[in-house]
N, C-alpha and C positions, 0 to 999 in steps of 0.2 A: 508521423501520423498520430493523431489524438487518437488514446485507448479508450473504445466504448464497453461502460461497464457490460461485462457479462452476466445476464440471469439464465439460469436454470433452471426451467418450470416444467415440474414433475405433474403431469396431470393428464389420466386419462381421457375427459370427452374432449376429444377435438376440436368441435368450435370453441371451449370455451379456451382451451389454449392457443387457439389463433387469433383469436378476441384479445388475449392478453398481450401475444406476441406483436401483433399490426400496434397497438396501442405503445406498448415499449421501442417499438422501431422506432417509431415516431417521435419518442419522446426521448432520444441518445444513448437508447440500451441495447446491446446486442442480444437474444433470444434465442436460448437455445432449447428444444422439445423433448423430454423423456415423457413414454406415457407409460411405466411402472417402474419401480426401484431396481430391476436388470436393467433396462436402457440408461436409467440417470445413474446407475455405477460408472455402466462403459463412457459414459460423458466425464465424469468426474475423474477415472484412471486417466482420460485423454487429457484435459485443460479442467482445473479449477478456475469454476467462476465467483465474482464477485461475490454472488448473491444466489441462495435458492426458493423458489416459489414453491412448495410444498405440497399438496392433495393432503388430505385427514383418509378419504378414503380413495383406497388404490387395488387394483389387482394384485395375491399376492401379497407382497410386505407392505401393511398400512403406513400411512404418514410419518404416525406416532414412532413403530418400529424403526422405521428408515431414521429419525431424528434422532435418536438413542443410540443407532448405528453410528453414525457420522459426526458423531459428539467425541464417540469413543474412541477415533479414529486419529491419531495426533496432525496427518496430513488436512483433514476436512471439521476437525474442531473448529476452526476459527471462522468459517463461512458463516456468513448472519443466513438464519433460514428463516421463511415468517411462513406460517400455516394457513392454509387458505382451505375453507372449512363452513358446512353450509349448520355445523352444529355449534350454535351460538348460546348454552349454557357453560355457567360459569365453572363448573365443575370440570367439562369439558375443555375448556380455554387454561384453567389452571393445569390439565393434564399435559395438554399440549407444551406450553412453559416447561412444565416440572419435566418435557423430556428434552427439551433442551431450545425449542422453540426462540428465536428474539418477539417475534411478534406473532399476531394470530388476528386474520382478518376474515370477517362471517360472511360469506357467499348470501343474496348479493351486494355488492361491493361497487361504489363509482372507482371509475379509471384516476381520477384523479387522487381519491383515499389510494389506490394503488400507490399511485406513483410517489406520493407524499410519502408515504411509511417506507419505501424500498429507500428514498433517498435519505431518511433519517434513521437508518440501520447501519449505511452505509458510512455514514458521518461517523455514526457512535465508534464503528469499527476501524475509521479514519488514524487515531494515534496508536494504534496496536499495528496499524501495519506499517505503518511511518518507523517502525524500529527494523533497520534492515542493512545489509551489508552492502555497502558502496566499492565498488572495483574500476579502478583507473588503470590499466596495462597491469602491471603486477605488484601495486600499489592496493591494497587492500585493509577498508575499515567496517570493524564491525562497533557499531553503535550500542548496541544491547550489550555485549562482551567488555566494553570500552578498551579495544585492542587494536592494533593500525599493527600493519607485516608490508614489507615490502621483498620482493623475490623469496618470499617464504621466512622471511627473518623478520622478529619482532622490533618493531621499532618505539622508544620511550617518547612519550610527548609527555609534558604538563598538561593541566584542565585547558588552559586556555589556548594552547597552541594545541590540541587537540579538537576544540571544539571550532579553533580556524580552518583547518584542515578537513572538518567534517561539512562545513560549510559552502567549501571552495569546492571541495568535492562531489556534491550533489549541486553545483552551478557550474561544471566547468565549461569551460573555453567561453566564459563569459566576465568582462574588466567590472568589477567591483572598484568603487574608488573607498579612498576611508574612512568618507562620513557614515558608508552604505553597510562596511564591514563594523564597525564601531555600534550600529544600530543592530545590527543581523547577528553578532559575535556577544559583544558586551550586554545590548541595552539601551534601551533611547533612554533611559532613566540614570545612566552611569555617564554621569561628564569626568572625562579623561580627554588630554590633548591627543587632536590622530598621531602626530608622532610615534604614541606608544605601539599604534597598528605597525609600522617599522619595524620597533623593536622585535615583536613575536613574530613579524614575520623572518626577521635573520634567526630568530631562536627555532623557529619550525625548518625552515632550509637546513640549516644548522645538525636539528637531529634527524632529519630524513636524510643526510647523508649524502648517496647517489642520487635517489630521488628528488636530491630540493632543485635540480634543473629544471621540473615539473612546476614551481612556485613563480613562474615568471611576472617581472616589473615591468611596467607600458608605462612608457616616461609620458609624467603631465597624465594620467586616467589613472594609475591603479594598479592591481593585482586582478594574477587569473592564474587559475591550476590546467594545467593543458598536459596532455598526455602525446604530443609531438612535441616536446618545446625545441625552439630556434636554438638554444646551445647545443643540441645533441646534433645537429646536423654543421657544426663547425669545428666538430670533434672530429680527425683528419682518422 
């Protein structure tokens, strides 16, 4: 099932957060309602969303507070939050920023400036969250760390059979052939024979050890990383 981004739109008057929410329905986001900073805590203890729609003015902990909160918070730092705010001086919009704000939109606002600025917060935040730990049964790579463990033991790759593995592993159970991996791995810019794709791939088997069962060949298509592979079930 396709994940609809989640927003969180902290905003007390009611219609105007229904107005928001019918509009993001609409438009492939899922919409979630706090109307003061208690309710959109207890939202954010439960599921972080994507994305928060903010109030400037709130019951309670203003916008601004709330944004300085959740800045400072290493779980809810990285949420793009954009401020939605009927006080459109510039002193203002710089305060909002300066508390940690991505964006800051002046009430009122088309649907479509909406929806344009949530999907370009969301972009910018797009390779920050692309850095993330990949787990196949007990095959585990962390990409920020540059560390692959398999059954809790460190396992040694090279750059490049580390970065096949990191590939195979956020595609699995799907046959890559070697043009595909050669362009995905290397570079459409690096002319090298596929053959060499062989090579790293015996040297990645190789050093995954038990795990290279996981590296399975599909004679005449290619390679796939599969977390059943057909040798373990011929293992008596």
């Amino acid at each position: 099932m396709k994940h609809l981004p989640r927003v969180l739109i902290v905003e007390d008057e009611p219609s105007i957060a229904e107005l928001i929410a019918v509009n993001l329905r609409h438009n492939g986001f899922a919409p979630i309602w706090a109307e003061d900073g208690d309710s959109a805590q207890r939202e954010l203890d439960a599921v972080l969303p994507d994305a928060i729609l903010l109030d400037w003015m709130l019951p309670g902990q203003s916008g601004l507070q709330l944004a300085r909160k959740w800045r400072n918070d290493p779980r809810t730092k990285g949420i793009p939050i954009l401020m939605l705010t009927a006080r459109g001086d510039e002193p203002d919009k710089v305060s909002g920023l300066d508390a940690g704000a991505d964006d800051y939109i002046t009430k009122p606002f088309s649907t479509q400036e909406l929806l344009a600025r949530i999907r370009a917060v969301l972009r910018r935040r797009a390779p920050e969250q692309a850095v993330e730990t990949v787990t196949i049964g007990t095959l585990v790579l962390d990409s920020a760390a540059h560390r692959v463990t398999w059954q809790g033991r460190p396992v040694k790759l090279g750059p490049t059979e580390f970065k096949l593995l990191n590939y195979l592993m956020k595609h699995p159970e799907r046959v890559h052939n070697r043009a595909q991996l050669l362009d995905k791995v290397w570079g459409d810019h690096v002319f090298i024979e596929e053959r060499t794709v062989d090579v790293h791939v015996k040297r990645l088997r190789e050093a995954l050890g038990g795990a290279g069962v996981m590296v399975e060949t599909v004679r005449g298509a290619g390679y796939r990383l599969t977390a059943q592979p057909v040798a373990l079930s011929r293992v008596a």
